[in-house]
N, C-alpha and C positions, 0 to 999 in steps of 0.2 A: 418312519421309514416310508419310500414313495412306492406306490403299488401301480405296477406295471399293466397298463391294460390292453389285457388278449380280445376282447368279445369288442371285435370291428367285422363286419360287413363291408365289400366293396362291388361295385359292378362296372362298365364304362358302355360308353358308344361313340360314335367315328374321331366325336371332338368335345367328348365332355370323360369325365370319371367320377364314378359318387362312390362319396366313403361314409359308410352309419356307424359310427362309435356308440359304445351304450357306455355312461358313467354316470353313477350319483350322483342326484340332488345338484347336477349339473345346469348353470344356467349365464344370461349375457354378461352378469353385475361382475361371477365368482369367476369366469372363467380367464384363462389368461393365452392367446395365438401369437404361434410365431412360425411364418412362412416366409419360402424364399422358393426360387425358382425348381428347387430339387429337395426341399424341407420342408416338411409337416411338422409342430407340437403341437397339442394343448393339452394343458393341467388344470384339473380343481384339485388341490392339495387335499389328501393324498395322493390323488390320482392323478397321473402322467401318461398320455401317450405322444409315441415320437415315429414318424420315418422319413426313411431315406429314400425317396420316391425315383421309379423305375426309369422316367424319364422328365423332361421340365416341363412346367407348364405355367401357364400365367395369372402371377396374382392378378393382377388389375381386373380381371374378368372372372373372376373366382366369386365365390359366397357362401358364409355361413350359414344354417339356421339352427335354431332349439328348438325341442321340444318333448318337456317332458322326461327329463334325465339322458335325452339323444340328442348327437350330435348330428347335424349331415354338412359332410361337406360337396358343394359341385362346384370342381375345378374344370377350368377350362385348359382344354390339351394346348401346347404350342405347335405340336411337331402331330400330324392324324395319321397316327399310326394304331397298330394292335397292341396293347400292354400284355408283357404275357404275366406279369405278376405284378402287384403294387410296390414291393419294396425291394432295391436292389440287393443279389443273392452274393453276398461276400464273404471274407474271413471278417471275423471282428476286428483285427487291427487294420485293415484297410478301411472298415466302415468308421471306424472312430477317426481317421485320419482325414476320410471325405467329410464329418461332422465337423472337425475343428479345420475344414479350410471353408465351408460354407459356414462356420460362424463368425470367422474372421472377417468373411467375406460380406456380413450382413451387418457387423459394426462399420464394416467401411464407409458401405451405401448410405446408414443412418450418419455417419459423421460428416461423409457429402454435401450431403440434403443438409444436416445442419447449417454447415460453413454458405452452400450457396444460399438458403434462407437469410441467414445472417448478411451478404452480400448484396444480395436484391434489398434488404432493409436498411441497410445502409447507405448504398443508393437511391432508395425513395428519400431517405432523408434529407439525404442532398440537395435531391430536387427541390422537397419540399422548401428546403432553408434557400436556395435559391428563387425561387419562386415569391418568397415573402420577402425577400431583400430587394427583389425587384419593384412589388407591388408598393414596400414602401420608399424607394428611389422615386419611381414615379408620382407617389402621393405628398412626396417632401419638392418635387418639381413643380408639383401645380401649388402647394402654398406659397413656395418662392417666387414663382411669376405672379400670383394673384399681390404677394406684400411687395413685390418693382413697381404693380401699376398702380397701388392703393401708391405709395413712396412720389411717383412720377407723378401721379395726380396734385397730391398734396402739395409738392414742391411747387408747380404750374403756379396753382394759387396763389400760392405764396411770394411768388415771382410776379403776379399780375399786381395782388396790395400793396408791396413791395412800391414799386413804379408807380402807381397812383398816389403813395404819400410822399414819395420823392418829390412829387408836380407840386402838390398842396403846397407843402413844405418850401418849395423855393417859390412861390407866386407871393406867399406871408412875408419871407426876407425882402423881397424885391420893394412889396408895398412899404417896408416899415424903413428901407433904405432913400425913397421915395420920399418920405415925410420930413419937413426941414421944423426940428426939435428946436431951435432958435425964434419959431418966424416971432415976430415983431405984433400978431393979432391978438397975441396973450402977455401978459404983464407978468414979469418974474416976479415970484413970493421968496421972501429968504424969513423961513425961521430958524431961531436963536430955541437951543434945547441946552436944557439947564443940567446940571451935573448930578445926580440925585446919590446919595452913599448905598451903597451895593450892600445886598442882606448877607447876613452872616448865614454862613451853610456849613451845617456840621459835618464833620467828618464821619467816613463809614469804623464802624468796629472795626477790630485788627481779627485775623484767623485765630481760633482757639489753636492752643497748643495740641503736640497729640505726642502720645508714648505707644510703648514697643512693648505687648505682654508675652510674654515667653510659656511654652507651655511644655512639661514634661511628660510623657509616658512608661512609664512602669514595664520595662524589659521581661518580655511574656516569651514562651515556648512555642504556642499554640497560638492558630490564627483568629480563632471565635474569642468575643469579648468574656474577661472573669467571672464565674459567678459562684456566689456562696458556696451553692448545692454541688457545684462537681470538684473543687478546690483540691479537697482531700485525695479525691481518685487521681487528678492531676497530678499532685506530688506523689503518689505512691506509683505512678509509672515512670514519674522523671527517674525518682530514684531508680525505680527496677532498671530502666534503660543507662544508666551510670552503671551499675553494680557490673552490669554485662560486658560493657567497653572496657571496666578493668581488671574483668576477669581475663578479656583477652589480652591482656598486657598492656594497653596504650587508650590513652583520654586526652583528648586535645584541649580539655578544658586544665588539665593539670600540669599544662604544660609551664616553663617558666621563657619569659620571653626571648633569652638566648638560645631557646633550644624551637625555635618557629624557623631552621636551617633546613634544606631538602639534605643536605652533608651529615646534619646531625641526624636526621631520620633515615638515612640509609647505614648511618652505622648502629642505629639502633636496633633496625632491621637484622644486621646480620651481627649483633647479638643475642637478640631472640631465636635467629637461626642456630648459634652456636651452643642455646641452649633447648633446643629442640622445641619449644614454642613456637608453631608455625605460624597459629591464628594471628599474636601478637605479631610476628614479621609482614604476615601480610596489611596489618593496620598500619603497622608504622609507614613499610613505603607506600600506601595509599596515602597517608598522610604527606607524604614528601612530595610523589605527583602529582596534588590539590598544590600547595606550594612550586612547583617547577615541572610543571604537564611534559617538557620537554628532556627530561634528563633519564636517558636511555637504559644508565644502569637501575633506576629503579626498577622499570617496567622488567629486567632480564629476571635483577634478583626474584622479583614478586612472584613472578613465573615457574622459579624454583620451589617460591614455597607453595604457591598452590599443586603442585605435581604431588608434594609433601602431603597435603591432605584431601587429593583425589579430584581437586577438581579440575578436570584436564580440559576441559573447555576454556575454563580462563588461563588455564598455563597456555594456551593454542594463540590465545588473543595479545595474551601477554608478550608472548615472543614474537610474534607476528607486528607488534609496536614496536621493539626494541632495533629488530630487522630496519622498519622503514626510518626509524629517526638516527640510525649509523651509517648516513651517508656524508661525504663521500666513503667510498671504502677505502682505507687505507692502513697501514700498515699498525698504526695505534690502535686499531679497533678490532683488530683480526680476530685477537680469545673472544673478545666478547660477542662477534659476531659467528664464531664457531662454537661455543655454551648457547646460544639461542636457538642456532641451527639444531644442538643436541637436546634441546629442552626441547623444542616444539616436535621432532621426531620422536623422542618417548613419550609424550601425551599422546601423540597418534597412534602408539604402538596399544596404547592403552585401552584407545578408543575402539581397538577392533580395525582399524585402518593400517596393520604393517605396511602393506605394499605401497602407502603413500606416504610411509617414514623412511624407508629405504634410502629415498633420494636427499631427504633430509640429515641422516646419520651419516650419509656419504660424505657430502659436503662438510659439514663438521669436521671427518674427519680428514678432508682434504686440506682447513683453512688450519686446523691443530693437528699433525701428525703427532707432535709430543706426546697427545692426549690418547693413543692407542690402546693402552690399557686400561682408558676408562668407556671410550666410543666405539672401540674394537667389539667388545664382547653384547654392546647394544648392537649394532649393527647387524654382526651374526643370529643375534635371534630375533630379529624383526625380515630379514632374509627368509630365516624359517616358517615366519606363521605367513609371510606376503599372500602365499599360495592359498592357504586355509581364508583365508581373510576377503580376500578378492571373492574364491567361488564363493565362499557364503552371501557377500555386497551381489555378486550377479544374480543371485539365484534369487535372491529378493525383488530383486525388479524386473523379472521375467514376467512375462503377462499367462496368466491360468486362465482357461477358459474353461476348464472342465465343471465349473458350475457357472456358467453365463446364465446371465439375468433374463427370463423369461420378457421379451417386447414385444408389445399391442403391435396387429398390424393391421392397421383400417384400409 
């Protein structure tokens, strides 16, 4: 229990006020302030003091000290006036009322101060990231002009030896055009080259043949490779996990290949239904929506049967499927599109949310009037709890302050 502390001391002069609290074993580490312009706390658990101060004055120029199991506080006045008492003389409900508009009013300031801390940091950021896109624009500018004139260098060169073996090059034709390969100063030799038999050159090997090895793997459950030591445990959970899928009625492994139909697992379904085995209905038409993701009566029926065995979340989700793959609307689709409206309004009614099935059972039974004697009397008692249902949803998300969080004020 928090013990209330009476044994304060105050005094003031023209523009200051000091207040001497005595509390235990009070010190900087344990203690915990929170001030605002017209509010005093601090607490060491147990101990609490609080007030509602007679006029405002200014934190920013305020200050604590310890010493010694004592508090002092010297607040600086805003307004230099006479205090004629530290804490304002009210009724207690007018004072708890001024409490929770000046603690409203002190989440505000701190949620401010957050957001524009947040805003100026994100703004530096900015800058910062612009500033380095800059520095490296310009540091990718000068490597590109330094590799143009290294580039334009190079090529010059290249351009000058270029031209210089051009020159060469045509002075060597010119000479050797020059030269008359006939004259008459040299004596033609004519040799006779005799026919010699050409060696035998063996051929290269031929490619080795090559073949195609096939390799099997052994159809496992599990992703880690077999081993001896866990073998046993293995099969003794396959099993368990088999015993369980057909305890609930339906094993996809047991199936025969004419029955792998989403047609036949939705009548399967709602013979399981007929025979009040939900779990089994709801495997089958899972089964059938793994086989045809898009076939609307499954998702309606599965919806029913989860409502069956309470889970009104997935009836919610369920019907909420069926709804969006029953477009367009049209006259074919009407029941089914008024059972879904009726299904997902009884999961909400379930859930504690009437007043957001109302509008759902309406409809329903707008799109099926025939169905009055089955939507009728849902309808009416989801009407009934609307009210219970809503204040309780509001009353949960009102905001309590009556025990706000003691905050540091430096």
């Amino acid at each position: 229990m928090p013990i209330i502390v009476k044994d304060f001391s105050w005094w003031q002069t023209d523009c200051k006020l000091f207040i001497q609290i005595q509390i235990p074993h009070i010190s900087q580490k344990n203690a915990d302030i929170l001030t605002s312009s017209k509010y005093l706390k601090i607490s060491c658990l147990p101990h609490i003091f609080e007030a509602i101060l007679w006029d405002e004055i200014n934190e920013e120029c305020s200050k604590c000290t310890f010493d010694n199991g004592c508090v002092l506080f010297e607040l600086q006045k805003k307004n230099s006036v006479h205090w004629e008492c530290l804490t304002l003389k009210k009724s207690k409900e007018e004072l708890k009322k001024i409490k929770y508009e000046i603690l409203n009013k002190i989440i505000e300031e701190r949620q401010n101060k957050s957001q524009h801390k947040a805003v100026v940091k994100t703004e530096r950021d900015r800058l910062a990231v612009k500033e380095q896109i800059n520095f490296e624009n310009k540091e990718h500018q000068l490597i590109q002009s330094i590799r143009d004139e290294e580039k334009e260098k190079v090529l010059k060169e290249l351009s000058t030896w270029k031209s210089k073996t051009e020159i060469i090059y045509d002075k060597r034709i010119n000479e050797k055009n020059n030269k008359d390969i006939f004259s008459t100063d040299q004596p033609i030799k004519i040799y006779e080259i005799e026919n010699t038999p050409t060696e035998y050159i063996d051929q290269l090997p031929s490619p080795r043949t090559f073949k195609t090895i096939e390799i099997n793997f052994t159809p496992r459950h599990f992703t880690t490779p077999s081993r001896e030591s866990t073998k046993a445990d293995e099969q003794e959970w396959l099993q368990k996990q088999t015993a369980a899928r057909r305890a609930a009625g339906f094993v996809e492994e047991d199936l025969r290949p004419e029955e792998h139909d989403p047609e036949w697992c939705l009548q399967k379904g709602n013979t399981f239904m007929t025979e009040l085995n939900y779990i089994g209905a709801v495997s089958a038409y899972s089964h059938g929506i793994k086989l045809s993701p898009k076939m609307a009566i499954l998702y309606l029926n599965r919806s029913k049967a989860h409502i069956q065995i309470k889970n009104y979340h997935k009836a919610v989700e369920d019907a909420t499927t069926a709804l969006e793959l029953m477009v367009p609307a049209v006259d074919g689709n009407v029941g089914w599109r008024a059972e879904a409206y009726y299904n997902r309004g009884r999961a909400l009614v379930e859930l504690n949310t009437a007043h957001l099935a109302v509008d759902e059972l309406r409809l329903a039974l707008t799109l099926a009037p025939d169905q009055a004697n089955v939507y009728g009397p849902e309808l009416q008692r989801a009407m009934d709890l609307a009210p219970a249902h809503e204040l309780e949803l509001t009353k949960s998300r009102e905001l309590d302050l009556s025990n706000a969080p003691t905050v540091w004020c430096k």
